[in-house]
VMD Tcl script that draws the C-alpha trace (Angstrom):
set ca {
  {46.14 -20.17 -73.79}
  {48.00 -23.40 -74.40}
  {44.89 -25.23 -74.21}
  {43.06 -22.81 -76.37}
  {45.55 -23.23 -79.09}
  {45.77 -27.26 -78.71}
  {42.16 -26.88 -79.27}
  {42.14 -25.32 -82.30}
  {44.78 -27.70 -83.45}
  {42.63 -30.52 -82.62}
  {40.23 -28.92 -84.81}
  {42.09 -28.54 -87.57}
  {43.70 -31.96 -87.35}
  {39.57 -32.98 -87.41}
  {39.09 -30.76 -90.48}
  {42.59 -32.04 -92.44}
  {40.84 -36.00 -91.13}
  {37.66 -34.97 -92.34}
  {39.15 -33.89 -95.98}
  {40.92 -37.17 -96.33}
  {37.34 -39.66 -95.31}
  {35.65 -36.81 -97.87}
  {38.61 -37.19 -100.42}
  {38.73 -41.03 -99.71}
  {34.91 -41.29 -99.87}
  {34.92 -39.73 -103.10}
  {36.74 -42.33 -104.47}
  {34.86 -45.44 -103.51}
  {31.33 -43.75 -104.34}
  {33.02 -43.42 -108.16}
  {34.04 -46.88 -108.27}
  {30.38 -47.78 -106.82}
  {28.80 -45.41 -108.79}
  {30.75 -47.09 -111.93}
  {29.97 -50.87 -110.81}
  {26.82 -49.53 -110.50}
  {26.32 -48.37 -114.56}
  {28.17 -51.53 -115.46}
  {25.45 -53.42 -114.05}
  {22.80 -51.49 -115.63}
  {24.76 -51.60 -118.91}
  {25.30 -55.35 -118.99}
  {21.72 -55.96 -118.06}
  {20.47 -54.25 -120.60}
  {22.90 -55.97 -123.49}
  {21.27 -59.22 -121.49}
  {17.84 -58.10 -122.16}
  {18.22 -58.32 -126.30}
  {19.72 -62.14 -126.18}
  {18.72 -64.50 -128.78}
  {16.81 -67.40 -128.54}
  {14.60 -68.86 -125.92}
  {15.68 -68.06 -122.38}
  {17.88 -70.94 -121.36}
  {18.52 -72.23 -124.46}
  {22.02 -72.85 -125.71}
  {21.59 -69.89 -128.05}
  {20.61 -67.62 -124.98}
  {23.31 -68.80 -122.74}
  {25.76 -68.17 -125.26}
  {24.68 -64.81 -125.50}
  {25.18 -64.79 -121.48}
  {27.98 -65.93 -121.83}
  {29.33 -63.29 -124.18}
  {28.24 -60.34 -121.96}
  {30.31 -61.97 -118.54}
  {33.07 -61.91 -120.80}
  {32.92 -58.56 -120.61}
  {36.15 -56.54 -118.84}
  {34.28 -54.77 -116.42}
  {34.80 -57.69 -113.39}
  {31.06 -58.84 -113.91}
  {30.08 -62.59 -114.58}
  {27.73 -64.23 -112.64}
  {24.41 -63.44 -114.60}
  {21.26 -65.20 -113.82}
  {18.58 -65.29 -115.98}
  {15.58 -64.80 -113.08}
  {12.06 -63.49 -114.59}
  {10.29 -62.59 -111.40}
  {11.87 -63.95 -108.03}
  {13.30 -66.97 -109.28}
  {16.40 -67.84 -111.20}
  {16.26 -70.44 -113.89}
  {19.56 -70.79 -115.49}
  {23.02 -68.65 -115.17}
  {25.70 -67.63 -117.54}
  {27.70 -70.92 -116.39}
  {25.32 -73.26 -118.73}
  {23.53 -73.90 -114.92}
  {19.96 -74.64 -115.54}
  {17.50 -74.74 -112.66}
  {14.40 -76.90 -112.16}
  {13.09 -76.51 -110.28}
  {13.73 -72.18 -110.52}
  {15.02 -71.33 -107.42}
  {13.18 -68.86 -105.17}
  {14.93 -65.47 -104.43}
  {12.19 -63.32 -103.14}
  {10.71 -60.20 -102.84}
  {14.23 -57.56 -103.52}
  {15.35 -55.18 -100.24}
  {15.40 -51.87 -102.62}
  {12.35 -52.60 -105.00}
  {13.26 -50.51 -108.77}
  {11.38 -47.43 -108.87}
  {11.42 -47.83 -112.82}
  {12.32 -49.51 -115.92}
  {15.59 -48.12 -115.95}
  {16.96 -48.66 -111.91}
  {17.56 -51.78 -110.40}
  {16.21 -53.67 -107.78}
  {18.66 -54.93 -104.99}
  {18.51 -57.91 -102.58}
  {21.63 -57.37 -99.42}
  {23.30 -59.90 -98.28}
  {22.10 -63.24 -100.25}
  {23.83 -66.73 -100.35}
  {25.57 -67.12 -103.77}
  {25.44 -70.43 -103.88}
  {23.43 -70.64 -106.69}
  {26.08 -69.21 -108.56}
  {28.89 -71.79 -107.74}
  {29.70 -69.53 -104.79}
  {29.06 -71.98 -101.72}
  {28.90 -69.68 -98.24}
  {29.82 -66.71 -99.54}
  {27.08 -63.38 -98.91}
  {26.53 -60.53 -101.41}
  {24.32 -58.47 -103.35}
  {21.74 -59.04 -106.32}
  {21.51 -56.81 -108.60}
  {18.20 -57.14 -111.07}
  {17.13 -55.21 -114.10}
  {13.92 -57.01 -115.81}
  {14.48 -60.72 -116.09}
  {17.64 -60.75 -115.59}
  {20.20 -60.20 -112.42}
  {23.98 -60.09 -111.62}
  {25.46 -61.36 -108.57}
  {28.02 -58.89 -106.87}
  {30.06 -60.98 -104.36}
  {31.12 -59.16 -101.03}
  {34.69 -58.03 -102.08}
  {33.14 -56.51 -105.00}
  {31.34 -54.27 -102.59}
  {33.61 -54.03 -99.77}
  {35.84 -50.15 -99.86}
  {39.37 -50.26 -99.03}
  {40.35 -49.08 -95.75}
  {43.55 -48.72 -92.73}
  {44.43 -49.15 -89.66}
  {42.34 -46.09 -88.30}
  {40.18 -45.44 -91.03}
  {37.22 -47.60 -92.24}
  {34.09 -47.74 -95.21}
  {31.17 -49.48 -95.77}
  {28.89 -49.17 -98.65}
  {25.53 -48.40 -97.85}
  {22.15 -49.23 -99.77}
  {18.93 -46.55 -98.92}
  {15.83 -48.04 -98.94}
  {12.52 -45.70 -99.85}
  {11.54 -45.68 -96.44}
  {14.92 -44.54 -95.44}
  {17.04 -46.94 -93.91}
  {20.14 -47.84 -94.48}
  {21.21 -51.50 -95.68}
  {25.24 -52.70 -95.13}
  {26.56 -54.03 -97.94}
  {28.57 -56.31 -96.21}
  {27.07 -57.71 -93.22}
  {30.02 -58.77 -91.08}
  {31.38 -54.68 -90.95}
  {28.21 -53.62 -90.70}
  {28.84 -52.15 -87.15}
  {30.08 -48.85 -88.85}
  {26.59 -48.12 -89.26}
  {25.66 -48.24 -85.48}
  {29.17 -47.22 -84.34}
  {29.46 -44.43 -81.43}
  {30.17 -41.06 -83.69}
  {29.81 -38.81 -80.27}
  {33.37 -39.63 -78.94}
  {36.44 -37.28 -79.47}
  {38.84 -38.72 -81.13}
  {36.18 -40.55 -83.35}
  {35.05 -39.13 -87.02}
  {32.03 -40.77 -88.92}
  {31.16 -39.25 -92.71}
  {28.30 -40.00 -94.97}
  {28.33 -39.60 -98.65}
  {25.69 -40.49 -100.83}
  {25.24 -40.62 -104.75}
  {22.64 -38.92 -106.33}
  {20.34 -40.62 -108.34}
  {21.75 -43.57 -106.46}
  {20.65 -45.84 -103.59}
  {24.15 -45.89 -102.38}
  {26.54 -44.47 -99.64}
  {29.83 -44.65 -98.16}
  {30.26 -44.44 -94.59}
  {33.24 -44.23 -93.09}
  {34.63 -44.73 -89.20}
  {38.03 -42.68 -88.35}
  {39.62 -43.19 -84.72}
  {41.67 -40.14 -85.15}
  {44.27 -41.37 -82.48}
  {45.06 -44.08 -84.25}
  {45.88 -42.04 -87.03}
  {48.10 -39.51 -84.77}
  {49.75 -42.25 -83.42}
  {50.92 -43.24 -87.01}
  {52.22 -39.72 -86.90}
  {54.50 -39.47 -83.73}
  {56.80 -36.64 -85.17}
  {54.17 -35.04 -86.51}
  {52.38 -34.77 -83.13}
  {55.21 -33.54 -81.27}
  {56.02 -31.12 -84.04}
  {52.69 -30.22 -82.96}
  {53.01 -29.55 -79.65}
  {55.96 -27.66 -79.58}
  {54.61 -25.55 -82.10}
  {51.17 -25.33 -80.05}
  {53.45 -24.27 -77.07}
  {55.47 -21.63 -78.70}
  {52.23 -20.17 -80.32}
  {50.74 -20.26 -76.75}
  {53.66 -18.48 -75.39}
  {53.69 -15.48 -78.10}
  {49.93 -15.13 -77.84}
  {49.97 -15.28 -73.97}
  {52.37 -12.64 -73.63}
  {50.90 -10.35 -76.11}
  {47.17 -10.90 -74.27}
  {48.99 -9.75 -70.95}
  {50.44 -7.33 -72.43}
  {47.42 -6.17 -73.98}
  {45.36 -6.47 -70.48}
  {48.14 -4.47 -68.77}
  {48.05 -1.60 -71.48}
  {43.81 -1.77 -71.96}
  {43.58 -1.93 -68.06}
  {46.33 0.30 -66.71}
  {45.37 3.56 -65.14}
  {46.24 5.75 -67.79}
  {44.26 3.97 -70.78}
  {41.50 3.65 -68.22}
  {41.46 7.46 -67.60}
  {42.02 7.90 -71.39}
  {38.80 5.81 -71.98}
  {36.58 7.30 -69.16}
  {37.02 10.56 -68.69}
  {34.07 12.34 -69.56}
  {31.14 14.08 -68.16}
  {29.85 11.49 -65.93}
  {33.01 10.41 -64.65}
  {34.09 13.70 -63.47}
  {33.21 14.52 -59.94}
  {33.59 17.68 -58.14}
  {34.08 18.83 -55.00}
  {33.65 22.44 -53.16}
  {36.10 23.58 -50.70}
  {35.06 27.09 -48.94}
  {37.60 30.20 -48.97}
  {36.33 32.72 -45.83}
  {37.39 35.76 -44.64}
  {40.33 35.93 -42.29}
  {39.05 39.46 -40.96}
  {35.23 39.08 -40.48}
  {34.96 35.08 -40.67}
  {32.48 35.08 -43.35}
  {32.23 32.59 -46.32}
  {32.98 34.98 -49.40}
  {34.06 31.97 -51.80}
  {34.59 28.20 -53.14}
  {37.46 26.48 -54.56}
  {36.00 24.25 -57.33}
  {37.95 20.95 -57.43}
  {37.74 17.81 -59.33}
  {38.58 13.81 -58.80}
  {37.61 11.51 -61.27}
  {35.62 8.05 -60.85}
  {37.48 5.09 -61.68}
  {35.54 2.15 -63.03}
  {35.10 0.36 -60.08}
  {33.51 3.16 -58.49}
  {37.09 4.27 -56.61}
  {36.96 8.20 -56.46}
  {40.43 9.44 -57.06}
  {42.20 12.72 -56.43}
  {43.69 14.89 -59.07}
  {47.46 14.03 -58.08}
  {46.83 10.79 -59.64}
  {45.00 11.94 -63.44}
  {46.09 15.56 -64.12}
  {49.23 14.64 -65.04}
  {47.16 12.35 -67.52}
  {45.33 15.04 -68.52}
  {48.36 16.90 -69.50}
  {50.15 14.38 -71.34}
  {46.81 13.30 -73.33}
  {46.34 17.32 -74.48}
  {42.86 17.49 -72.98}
  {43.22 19.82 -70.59}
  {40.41 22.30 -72.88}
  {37.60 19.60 -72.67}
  {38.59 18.66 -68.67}
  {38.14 22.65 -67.63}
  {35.41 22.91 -69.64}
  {33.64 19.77 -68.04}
  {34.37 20.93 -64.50}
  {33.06 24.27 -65.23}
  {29.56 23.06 -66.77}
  {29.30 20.66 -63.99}
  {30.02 23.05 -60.97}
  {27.20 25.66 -62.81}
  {24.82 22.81 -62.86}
  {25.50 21.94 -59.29}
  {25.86 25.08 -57.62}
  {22.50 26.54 -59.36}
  {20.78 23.73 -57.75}
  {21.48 25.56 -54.02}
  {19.03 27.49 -52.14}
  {21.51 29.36 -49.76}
  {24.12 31.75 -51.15}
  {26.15 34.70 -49.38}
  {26.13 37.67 -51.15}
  {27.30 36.69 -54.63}
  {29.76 33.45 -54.25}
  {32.61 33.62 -55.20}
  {33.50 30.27 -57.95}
  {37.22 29.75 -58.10}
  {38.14 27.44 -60.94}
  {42.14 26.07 -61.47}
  {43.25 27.02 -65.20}
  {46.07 25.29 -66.83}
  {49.00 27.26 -67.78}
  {48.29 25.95 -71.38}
  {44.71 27.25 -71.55}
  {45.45 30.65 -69.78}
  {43.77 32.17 -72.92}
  {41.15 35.05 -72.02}
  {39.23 34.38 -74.52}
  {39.20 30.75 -73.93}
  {38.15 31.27 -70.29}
  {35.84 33.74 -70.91}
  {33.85 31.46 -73.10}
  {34.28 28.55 -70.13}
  {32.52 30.95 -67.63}
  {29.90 32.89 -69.71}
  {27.28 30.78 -67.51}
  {28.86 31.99 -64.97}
  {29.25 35.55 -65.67}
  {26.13 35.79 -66.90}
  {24.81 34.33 -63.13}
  {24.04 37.13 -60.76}
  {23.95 34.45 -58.01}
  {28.04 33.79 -58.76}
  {31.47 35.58 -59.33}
  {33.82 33.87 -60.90}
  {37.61 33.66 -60.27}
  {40.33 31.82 -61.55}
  {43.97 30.17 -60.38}
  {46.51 29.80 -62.62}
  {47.98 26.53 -62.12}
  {51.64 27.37 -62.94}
  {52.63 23.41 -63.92}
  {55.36 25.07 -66.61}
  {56.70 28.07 -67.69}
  {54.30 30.66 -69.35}
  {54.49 33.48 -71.59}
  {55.07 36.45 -69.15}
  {53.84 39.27 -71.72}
  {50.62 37.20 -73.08}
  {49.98 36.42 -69.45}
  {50.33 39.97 -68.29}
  {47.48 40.81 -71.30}
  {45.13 37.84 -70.09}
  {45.18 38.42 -66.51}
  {44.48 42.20 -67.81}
  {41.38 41.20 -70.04}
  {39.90 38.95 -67.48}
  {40.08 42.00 -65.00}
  {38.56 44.70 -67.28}
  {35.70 41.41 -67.68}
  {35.34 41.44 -63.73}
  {37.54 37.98 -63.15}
  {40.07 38.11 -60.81}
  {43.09 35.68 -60.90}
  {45.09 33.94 -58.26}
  {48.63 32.73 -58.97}
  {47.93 29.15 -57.29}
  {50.30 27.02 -54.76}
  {52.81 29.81 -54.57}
  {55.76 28.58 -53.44}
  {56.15 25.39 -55.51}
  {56.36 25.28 -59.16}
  {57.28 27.94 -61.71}
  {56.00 30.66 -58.91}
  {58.13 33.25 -57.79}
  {58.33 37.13 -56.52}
  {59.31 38.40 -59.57}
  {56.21 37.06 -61.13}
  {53.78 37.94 -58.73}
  {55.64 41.92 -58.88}
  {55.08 41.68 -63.02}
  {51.71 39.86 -63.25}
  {48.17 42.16 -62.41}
  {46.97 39.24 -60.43}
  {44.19 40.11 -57.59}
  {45.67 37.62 -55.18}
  {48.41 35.11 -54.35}
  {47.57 31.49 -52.84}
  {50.02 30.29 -50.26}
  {51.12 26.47 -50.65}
  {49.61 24.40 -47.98}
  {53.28 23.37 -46.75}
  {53.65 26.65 -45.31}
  {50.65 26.81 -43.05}
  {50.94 22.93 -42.33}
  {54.55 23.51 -40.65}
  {55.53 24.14 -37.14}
  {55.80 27.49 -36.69}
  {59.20 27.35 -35.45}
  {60.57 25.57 -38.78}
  {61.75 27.10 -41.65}
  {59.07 26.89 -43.70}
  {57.09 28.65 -40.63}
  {59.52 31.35 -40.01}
  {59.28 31.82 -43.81}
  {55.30 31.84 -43.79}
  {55.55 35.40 -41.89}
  {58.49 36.54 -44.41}
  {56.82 35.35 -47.40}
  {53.10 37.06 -46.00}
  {55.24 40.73 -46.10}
  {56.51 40.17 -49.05}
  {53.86 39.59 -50.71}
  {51.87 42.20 -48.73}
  {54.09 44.71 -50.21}
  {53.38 43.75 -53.63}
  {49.14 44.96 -53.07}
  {48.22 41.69 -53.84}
  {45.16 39.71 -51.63}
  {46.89 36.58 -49.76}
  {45.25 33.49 -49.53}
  {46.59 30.93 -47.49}
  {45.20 27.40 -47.51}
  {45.79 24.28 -45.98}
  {44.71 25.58 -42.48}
  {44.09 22.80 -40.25}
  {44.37 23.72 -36.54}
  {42.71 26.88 -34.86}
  {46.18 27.50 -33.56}
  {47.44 27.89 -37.00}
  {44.51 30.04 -37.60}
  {44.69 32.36 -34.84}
  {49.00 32.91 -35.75}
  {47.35 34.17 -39.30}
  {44.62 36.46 -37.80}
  {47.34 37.56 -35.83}
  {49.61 39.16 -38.58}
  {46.77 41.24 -39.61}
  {48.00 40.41 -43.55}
  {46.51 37.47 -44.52}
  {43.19 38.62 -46.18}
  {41.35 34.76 -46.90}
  {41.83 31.00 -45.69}
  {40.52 27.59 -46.45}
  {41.51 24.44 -44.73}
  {39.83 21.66 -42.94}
  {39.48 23.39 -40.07}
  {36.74 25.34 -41.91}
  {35.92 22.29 -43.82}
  {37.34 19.57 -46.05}
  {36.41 19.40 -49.87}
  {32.91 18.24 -50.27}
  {29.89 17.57 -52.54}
  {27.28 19.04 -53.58}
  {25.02 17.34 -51.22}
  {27.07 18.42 -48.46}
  {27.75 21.46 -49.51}
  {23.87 22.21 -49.56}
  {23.39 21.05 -46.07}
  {26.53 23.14 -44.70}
  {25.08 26.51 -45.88}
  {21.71 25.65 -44.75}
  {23.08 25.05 -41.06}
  {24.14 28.98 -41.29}
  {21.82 30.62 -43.15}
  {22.18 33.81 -40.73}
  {25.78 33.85 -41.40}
  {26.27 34.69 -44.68}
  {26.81 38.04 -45.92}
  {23.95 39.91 -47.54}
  {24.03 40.55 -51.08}
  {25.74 43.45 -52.07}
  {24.79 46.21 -53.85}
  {27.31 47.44 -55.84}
  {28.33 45.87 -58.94}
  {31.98 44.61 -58.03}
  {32.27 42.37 -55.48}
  {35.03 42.90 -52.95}
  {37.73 40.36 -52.05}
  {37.55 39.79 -49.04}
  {33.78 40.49 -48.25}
  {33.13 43.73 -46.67}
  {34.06 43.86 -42.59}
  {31.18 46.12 -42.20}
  {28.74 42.91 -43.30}
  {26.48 41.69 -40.75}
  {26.77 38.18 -38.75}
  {30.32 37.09 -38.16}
  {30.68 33.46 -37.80}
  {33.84 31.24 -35.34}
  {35.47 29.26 -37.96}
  {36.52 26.99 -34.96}
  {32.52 26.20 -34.95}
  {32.39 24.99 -38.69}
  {32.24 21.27 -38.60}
  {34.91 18.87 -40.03}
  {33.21 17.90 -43.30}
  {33.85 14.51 -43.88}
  {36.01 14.05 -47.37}
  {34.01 12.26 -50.22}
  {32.94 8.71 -50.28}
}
mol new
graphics top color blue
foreach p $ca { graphics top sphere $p radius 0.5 }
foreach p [lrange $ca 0 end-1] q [lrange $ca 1 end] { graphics top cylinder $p $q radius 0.2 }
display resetview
């Protein structure tokens, strides 16, 4: 981050350098732009002298033009290429030669230029400049006449164009701005040109140069580069952290294609037949990680989506489950409700596919994750029956879930935590499976008990005689689709037949045909 903002200091430090060569460039191209119409003016005043050229009359009339205040004087009168007398009262003879010009005039009214003569011819012994020539006559421009001001760091040459488009320095001893490196870093190079002039100013800046004339300034800099690093770098991580964490994540991506489901089966404890399936979900992370709902349904909670989750698991596991080719006699579909959506209307509309299905029989759990309205529950669990759904008070034991709930409430069954069937029978929790079972036997309400791992557990359930369904891994684990598919088609013969009657029965009938071992299911690998 540090070097990200020292970078875009260095580029603004380049931009503020680049305004000062454009705001210094400015400058010199007026002052050669104005030596420039001085020429053209005095030239012109030249062109109307009296008398014959080089006469007394004529260099009188010279002389009155260098006397001018605009800093020119030496004024050659030069029809041609060759000068034969000068403002001074100098009269040649032989004329002497200046040749052919470097920057030929395109018309009557621009000049002609010759770079980088001797003007020696105008008193001016070893010193270089420019010619400057309008008709017959021409003005000699000695080099600090065309040189720019410059500094320590920064540096301008005036340059002439030529028509076929080179450049010609001024001033031939700094004529290495031209040709020098503009590629490096810490170098700057600018060209200006005037228009409807063959003249530019290019200028050389060795920007560290000019930092170092500015040590405070520099450090100022820094620090300030480092403190706006620090503020940006902790807001960026604590951006990442907040975009990345799990819950914005799971805010982001659930949807449709992230939700996964799997299909636990529910059999009966009496006849060992598969009557039902517990639909559950997990949710895809983005890097492909499928997670279990202990980790995102508190998520879903807190975010207030627990409508469009149901509703996604529900139109999934139709979509899935139609795709089978196997079914016992009408499946049973259980699907885990949210206290918050316990609504019959609301779930009535989730499972129209459903109830619609001949092939399926749906079911619900209440998910008791906070208190509910006891009346409006009694009504829903009452509409939901009179519209053939039955409803399970889910992970009794834990929670909001109690007796006096399961005495009030027209539920069709109660599920048993899994704690109680995963403890040692001679714990507390075991002794209190067998208490809780006659308890809730009294009531006239279908136990469930899931979380049934062992065969011995199973057999000390069979064994009461109360416990009307189980599901655990030692039937099988939670599974997909795909697996799902393949474990019915292993038993085809197994399942019950369809039944005639309109209401299904919970559990199955016992007078069904083709009892099944649940010690023979096998252990269905858990979702990769």
């Amino acid at each position: 981050m540090f070097l990200l903002v020292a970078g875009v200091g260095i580029g603004l430090i380049r931009w503020e350098f680049g305004n000062h060569i454009a705001r210094e460039q400015k400058i010199e191209l007026e002052r050669v732009g104005a030596l420039e119409a001085s020429v053209v003016t005095a030239l012109k005043m030249l062109a109307v002298a009296r008398g014959a050229p080089c006469s007394s009359e004529f260099l009188e009339g010279m002389r009155t033009v260098a006397f001018l205040p605009d800093g020119l004087n030496e004024f050659m009168f030069s029809p041609g290429e060759s000068v034969h007398c000068s403002a001074d009262g100098t009269r040649y003879a032989p004329p002497i030669q200046l040749g052919p010009p470097d920057i030929p005039s395109t018309d009557s009214n621009h000049l002609s230029w010759r770079i980088g003569r001797d003007l020696a011819i105008v008193r001016h012994p070893g010193a270089t400049g420019a010619i400057a020539q309008l008709g017959d006559f021409a003005v000699a421009i000695p080099q600090r006449a065309a040189a720019a001001a410059g500094s320590s760091w920064l540096e301008h040459e005036v340059l002439a164009r030529s028509g076929d488009r080179t450049t010609i320095p001024l001033n031939s001893d700094r004529s290495r701005l031209a040709s020098a490196d503009s590629g490096a870093f810490g170098v700057l190079r600018r060209t200006s040109c005037l228009t409807d002039s063959v003249f530019c100013v290019t200028s050389h800046a060795d920007l560290a140069a000019g930092a170092g004339e500015r040590p405070q300034l520099i450090a100022l800099g820094l620090l300030a580069a480092a403190l706006v690093s620090w503020l940006l770098a902790n807001s960026t991580l604590s951006w990442i952290a907040k975009h990345w964490s799990f819950e914005e994540r799971f805010r982001r991506g659930m949807n449709a294609k992230s939700v996964v489901l799997a299909y636990q089966p529910i059999v009966d404890a009496k006849t060992e037949k598969l009557v039902a399936v517990e639909v559950l979900a997990r949710w895809r992370d983005y890097d492909g990680r499928i997670l279990p709902p202990s980790l995102f349904l508190p998520l879903v909670i807190k975010n207030g989506v627990t409508g469009a989750f149901t509703q996604i698991v529900i139109d999934r596991a139709y979509e899935e489950l139609s795709s089978l080719q196997t079914y016992p006699s009408r499946l049973g579909v259980n699907f885990n409700i949210f206290a918050s959506d316990f609504d019959s209307s609301l779930v009535l509309h989730w499972l129209r596919k459903f109830r619609s299905d001949g092939r399926f029989w749906p079911g619900v759990e209440l998910v008791e994750e906070q208190d509910i309205d006891m009346v409006k529950a009694q009504q829903t669990i009452e509409t939901l029956s009179d519209a053939g759904v039955p409803t399970f008070i889910d992970d009794f034991g834990t929670g909001y879930s109690n007796i006096e709930r399961i005495a009030r409430l027209p539920v069709k069954g109660v599920k048993l935590d899994k704690s109680f069937a995963m403890s040692p029978p001679d714990s507390v929790m075991g002794r209190m499976l067998m208490q809780i079972i006659e308890m809730i036997k009294t009531s006239g309400r279908f136990i469930v008990v899931e979380g049934v791992e062992t065969s011995a557990q199973l057999d000390l359930l069979q064994s009461t005689g109360s416990v009307d369904l189980v599901q655990g891994y030692v039937i099988s684990k939670p599974v997909r689709i795909e697996n799902l598919r393949s474990f019915l088609a292993l038993y085809p013969d197994r399942m019950a037949p369809h039944q005639a009657e309109d209401t299904p029965r919970y559990p199955a009938q016992s007078g069904a045909a083709g009892a099944f071992s649940l010690v023979q299911w096998p252990m269905w690998t858990t979702m990769k």
